[in-house]
ROSETOR-849011 format. One record per atom (N, C-alpha, C): residue in three letters; x, y, z; atom name. Coordinates in steps of 0.05 Angstrom, whole numbers, always signed. Example, Ala and Ser with C-alpha at 12.3 -4.5 7.8 and 13.67 -1.06 7.14 Angstrom:
! residues 2
REC  aa     c1     c2     c3 at
REC ALA   +264   -114   +156  N
REC ALA   +246    -90   +156 CA
REC ALA   +264    -66   +156  C
REC SER   +257    -45   +142  N
REC SER   +273    -21   +143 CA
REC SER   +258     +1   +157  C
This chain:
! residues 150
REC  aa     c1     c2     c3 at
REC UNK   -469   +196   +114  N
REC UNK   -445   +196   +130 CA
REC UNK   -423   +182   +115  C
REC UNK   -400   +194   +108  N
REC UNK   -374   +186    +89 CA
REC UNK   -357   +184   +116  C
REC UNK   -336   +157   +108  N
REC UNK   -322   +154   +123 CA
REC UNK   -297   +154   +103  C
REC UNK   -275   +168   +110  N
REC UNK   -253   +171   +107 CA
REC UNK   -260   +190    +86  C
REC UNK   -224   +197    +78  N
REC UNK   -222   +217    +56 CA
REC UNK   -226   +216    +30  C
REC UNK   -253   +234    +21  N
REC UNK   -264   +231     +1 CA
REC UNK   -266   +249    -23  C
REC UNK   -260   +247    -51  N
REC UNK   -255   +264    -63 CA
REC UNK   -274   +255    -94  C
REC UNK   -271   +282   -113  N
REC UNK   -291   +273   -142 CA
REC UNK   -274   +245   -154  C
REC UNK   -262   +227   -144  N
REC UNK   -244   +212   -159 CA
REC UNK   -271   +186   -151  C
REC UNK   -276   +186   -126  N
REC UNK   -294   +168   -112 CA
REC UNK   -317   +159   -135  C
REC UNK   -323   +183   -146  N
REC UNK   -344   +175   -168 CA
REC UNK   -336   +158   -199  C
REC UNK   -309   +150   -199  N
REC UNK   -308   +131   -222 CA
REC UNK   -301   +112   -214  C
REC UNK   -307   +100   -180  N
REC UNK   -299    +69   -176 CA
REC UNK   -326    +64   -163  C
REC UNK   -325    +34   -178  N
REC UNK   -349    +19   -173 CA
REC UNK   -339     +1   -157  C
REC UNK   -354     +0   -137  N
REC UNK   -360    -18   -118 CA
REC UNK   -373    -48   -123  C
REC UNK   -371    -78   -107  N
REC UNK   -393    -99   -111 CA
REC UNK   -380   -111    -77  C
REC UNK   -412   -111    -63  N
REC UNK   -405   -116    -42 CA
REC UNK   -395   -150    -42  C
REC UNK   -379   -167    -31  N
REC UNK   -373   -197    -29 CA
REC UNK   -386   -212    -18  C
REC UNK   -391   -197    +14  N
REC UNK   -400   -208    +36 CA
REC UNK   -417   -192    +55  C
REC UNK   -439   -203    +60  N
REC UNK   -443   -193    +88 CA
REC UNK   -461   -220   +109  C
REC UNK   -432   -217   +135  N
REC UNK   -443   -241   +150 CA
REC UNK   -448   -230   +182  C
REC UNK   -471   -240   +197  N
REC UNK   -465   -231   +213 CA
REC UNK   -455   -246   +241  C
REC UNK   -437   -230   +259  N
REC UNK   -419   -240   +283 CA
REC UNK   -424   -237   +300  C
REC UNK   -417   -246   +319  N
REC UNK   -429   -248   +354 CA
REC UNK   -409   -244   +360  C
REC UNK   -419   -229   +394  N
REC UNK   -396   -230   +411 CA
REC UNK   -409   -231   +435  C
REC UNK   -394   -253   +453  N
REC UNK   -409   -257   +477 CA
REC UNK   -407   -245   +497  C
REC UNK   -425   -234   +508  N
REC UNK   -422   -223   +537 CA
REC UNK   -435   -235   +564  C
REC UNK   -429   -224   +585  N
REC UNK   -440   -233   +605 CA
REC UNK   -476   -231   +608  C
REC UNK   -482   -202   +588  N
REC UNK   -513   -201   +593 CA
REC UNK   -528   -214   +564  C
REC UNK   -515   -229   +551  N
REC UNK   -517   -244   +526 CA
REC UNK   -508   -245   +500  C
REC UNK   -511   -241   +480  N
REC UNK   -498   -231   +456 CA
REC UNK   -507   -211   +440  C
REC UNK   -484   -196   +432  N
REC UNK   -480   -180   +416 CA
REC UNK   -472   -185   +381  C
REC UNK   -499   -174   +369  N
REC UNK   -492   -176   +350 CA
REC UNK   -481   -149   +322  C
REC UNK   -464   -157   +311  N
REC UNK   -449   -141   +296 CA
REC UNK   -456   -147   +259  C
REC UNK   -450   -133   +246  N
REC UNK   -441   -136   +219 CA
REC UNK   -415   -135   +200  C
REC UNK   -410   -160   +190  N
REC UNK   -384   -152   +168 CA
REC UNK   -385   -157   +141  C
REC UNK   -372   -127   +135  N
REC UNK   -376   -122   +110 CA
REC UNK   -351   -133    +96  C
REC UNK   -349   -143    +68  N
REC UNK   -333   -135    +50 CA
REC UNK   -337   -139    +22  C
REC UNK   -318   -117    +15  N
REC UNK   -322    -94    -11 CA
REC UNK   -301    -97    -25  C
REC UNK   -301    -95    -53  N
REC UNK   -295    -92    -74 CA
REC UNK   -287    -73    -94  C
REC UNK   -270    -49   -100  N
REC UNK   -279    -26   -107 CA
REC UNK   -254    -28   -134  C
REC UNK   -266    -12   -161  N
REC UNK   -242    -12   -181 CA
REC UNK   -246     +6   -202  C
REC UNK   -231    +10   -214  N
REC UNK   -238    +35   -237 CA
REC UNK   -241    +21   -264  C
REC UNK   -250     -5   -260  N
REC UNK   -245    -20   -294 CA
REC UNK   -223    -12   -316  C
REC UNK   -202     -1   -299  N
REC UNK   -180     +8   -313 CA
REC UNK   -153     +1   -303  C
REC UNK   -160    -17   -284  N
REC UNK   -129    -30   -275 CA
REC UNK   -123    -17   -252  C
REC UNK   -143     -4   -231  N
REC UNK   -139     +0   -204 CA
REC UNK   -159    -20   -185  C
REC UNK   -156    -27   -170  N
REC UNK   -174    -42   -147 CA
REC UNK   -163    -41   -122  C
REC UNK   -180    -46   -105  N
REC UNK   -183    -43    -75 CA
REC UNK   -198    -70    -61  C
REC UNK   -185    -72    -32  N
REC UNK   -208    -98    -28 CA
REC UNK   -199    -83     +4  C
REC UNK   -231    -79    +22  N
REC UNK   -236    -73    +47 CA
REC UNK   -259    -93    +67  C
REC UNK   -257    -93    +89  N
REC UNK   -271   -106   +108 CA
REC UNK   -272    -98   +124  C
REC UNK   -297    -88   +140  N
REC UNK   -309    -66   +168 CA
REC UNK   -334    -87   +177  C
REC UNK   -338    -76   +201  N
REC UNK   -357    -86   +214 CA
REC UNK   -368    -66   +239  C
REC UNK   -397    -69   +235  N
REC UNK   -415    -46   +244 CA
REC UNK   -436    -58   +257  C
REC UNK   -449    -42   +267  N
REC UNK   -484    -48   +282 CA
REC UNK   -500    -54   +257  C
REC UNK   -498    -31   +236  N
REC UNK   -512    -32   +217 CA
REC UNK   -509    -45   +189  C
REC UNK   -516    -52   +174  N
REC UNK   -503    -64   +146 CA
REC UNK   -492    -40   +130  C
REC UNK   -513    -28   +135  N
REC UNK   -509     -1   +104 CA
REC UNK   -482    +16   +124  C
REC UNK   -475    +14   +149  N
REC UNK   -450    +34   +150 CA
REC UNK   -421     +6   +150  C
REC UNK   -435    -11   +153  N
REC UNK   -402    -28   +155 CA
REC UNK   -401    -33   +129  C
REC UNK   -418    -34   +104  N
REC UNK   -410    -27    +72 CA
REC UNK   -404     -3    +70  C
REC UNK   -406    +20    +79  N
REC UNK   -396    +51    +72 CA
REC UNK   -368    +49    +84  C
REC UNK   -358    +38   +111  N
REC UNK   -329    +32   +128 CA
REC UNK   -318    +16   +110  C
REC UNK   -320     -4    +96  N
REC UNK   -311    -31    +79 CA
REC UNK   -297    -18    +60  C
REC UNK   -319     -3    +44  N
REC UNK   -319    +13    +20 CA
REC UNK   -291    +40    +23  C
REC UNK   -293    +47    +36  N
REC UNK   -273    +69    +50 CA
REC UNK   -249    +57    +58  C
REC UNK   -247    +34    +79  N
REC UNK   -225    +25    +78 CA
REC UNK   -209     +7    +43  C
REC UNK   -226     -1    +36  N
REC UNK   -221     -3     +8 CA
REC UNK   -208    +13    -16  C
REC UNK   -211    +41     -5  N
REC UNK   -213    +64    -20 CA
REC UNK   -177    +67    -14  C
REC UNK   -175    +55    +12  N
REC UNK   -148    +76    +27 CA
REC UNK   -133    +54    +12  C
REC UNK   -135    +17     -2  N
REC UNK   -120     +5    -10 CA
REC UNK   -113     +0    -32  C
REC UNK   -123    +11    -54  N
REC UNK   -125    +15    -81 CA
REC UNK    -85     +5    -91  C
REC UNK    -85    -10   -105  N
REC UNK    -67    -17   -124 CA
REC UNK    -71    -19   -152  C
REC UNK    -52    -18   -164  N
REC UNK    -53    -18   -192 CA
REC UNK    -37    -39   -211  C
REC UNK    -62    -48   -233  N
REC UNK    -55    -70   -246 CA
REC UNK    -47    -79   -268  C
REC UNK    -20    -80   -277  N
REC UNK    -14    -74   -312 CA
REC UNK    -33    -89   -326  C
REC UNK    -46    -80   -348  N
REC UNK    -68    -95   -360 CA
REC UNK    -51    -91   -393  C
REC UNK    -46   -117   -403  N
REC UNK    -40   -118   -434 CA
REC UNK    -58   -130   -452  C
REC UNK    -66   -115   -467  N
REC UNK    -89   -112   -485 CA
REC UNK   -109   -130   -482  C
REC UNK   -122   -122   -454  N
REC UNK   -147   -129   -443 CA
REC UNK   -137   -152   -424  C
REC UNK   -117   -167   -422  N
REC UNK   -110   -189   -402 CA
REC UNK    -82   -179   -384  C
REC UNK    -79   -197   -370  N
REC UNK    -57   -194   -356 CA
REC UNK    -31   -210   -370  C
REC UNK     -3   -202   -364  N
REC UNK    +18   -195   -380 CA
REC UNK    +32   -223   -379  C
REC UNK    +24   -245   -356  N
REC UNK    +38   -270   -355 CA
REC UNK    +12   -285   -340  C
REC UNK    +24   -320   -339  N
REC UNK     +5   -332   -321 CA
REC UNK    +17   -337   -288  C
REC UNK     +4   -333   -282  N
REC UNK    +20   -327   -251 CA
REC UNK     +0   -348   -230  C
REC UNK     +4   -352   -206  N
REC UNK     -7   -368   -184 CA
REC UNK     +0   -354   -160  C
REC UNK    -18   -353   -143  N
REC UNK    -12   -334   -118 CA
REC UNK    -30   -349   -102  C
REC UNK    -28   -342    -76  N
REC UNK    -36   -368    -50 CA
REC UNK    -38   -343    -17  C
REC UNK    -62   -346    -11  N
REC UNK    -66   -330    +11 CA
REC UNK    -80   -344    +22  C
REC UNK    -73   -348    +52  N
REC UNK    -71   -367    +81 CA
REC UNK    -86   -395    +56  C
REC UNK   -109   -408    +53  N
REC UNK   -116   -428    +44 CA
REC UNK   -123   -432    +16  C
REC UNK   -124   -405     +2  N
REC UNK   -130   -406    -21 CA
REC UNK   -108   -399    -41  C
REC UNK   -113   -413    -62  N
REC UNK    -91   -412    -88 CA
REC UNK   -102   -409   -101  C
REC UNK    -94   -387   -124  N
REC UNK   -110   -376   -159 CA
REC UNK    -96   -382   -170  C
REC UNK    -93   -388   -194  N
REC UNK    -85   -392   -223 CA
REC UNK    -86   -374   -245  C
REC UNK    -73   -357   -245  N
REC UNK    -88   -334   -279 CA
REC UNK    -72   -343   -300  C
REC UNK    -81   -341   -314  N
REC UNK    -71   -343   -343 CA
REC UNK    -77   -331   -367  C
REC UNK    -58   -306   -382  N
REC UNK    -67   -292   -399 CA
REC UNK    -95   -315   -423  C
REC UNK   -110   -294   -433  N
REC UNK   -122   -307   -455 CA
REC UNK   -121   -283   -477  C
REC UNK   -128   -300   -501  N
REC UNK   -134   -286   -530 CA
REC UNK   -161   -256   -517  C
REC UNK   -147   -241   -540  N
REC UNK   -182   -223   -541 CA
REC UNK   -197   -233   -553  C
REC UNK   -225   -232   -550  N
REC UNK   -253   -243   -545 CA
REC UNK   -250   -270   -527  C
REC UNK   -242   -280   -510  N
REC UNK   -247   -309   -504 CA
REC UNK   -264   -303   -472  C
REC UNK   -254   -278   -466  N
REC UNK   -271   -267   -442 CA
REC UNK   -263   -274   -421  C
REC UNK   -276   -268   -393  N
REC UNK   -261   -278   -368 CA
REC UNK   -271   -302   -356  C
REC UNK   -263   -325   -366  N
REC UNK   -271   -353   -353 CA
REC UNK   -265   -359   -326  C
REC UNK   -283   -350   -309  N
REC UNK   -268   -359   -282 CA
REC UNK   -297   -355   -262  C
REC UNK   -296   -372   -241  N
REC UNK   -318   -365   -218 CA
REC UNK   -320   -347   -200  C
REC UNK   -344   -342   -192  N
REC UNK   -346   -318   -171 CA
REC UNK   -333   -304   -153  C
REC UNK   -317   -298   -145  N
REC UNK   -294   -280   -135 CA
REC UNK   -278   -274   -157  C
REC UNK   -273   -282   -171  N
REC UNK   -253   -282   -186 CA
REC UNK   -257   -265   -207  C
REC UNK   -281   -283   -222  N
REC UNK   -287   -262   -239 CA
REC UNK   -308   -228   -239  C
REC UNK   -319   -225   -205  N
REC UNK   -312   -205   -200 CA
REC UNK   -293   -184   -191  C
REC UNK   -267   -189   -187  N
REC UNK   -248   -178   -182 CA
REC UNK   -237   -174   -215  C
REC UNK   -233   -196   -231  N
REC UNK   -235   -180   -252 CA
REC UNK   -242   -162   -263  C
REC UNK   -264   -169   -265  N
REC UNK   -290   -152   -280 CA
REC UNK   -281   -120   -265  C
REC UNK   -283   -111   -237  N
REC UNK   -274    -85   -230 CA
REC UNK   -255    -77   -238  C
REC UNK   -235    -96   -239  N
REC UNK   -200    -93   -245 CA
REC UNK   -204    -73   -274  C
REC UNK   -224    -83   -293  N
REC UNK   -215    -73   -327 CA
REC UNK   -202   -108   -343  C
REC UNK   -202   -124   -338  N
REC UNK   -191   -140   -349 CA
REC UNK   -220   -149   -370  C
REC UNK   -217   -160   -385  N
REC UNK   -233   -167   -410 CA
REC UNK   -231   -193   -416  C
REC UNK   -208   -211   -410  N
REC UNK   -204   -231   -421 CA
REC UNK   -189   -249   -400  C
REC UNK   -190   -265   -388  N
REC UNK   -171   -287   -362 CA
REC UNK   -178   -314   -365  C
REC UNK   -165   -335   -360  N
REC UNK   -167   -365   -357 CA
REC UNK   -159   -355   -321  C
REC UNK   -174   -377   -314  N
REC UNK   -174   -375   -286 CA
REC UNK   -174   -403   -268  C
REC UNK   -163   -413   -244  N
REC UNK   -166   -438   -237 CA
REC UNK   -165   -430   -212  C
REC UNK   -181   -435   -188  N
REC UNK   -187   -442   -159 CA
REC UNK   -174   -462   -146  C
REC UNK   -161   -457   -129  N
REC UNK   -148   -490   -105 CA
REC UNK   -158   -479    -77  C
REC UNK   -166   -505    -68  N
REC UNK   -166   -506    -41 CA
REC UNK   -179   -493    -26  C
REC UNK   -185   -467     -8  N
REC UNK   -206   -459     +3 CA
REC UNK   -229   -440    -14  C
REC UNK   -255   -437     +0  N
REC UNK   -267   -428    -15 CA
REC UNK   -274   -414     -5  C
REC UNK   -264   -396    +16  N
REC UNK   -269   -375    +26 CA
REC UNK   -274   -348    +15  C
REC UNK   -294   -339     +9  N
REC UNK   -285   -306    -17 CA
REC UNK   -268   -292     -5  C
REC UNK   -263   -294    +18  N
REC UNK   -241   -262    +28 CA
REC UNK   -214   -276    +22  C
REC UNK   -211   -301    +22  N
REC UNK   -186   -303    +17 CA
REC UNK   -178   -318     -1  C
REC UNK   -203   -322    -20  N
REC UNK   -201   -320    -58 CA
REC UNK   -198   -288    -78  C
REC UNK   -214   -269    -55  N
REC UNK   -208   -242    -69 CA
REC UNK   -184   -233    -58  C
REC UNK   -163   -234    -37  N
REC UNK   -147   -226    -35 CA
REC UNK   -125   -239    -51  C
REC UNK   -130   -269    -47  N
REC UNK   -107   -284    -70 CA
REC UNK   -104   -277   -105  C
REC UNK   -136   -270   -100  N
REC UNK   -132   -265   -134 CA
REC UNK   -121   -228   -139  C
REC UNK   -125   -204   -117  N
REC UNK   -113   -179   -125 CA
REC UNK    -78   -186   -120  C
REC UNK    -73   -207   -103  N
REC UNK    -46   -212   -101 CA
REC UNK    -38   -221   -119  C
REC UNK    -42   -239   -140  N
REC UNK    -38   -256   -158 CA
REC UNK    -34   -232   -189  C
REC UNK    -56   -216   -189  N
REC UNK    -61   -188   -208 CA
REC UNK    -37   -177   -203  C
REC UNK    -27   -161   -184  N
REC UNK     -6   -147   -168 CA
REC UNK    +21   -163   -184  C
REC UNK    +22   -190   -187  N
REC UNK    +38   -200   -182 CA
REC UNK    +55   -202   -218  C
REC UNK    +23   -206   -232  N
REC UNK    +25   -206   -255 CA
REC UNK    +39   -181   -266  C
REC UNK    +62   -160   -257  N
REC UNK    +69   -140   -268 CA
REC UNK    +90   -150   -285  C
């Protein structure tokens, strides 16, 4: 079961799921439980996407995630394997740091980060974390921060 509009393009972006947690919702005859997904999706060429769905099941609120991801795709100037300046970007609690690096020095940075790279196509980043450590709104700070780097 594919959710949203899908085409042969679907097959050169890779996906890495971030999260999956699961949520309650209370009712009067007890709780209900749900799943939320979020996804990661990029062409290692300077396109990425970041989505978040939530389902009964895991494997369809990663296929919804994945799809809504699909519909947000931006694109990232990449100069010879890094990004083009050092930039800082800040979403609700979290702040990133990028900073071009040399080729070979590789992508120094921690988990959100340097998977959103790594999909992005980037090869090479200095990277610095502030303040929350939330992944959804370390991966959103850091495609904002990418974005930003044009």
């Amino acid at each position: 079961m594919a959710y949203g509009p899908q085409s042969i393009e679907d097959n050169q972006f890779a996906h890495e799921v971030l999260e999956i947690s699961r949520v309650v919702r209370v009712v009067k005859g007890g709780r209900r439980f749900r799943f939320r997904a979020s996804v990661v999706v990029g062409d290692r060429a300077g396109k990425i996407g970041f989505g978040i769905s939530k389902s009964k099941d895991v494997q369809q609120a990663i296929a919804k995630a994945q799809a809504q991801a699909m519909k947000k795709i931006v694109t990232i100037p990449i100069v010879d394997g890094t990004i083009g300046h050092e930039v800082i970007a800040k979403f609700k609690g979290a702040k990133v740091l990028l900073k071009p690096a040399r080729p070979g020095t590789g992508v120094i940075a921690g988990g959100i980060i340097r998977t959103v790279a790594d999909l992005a196509g980037i090869k090479d980043l200095v990277s610095k974390r502030y303040g929350s450590v939330n992944r959804i709104s370390n991966a959103r700070a850091t495609i904002k921060a990418l974005v930003a780097s044009a």
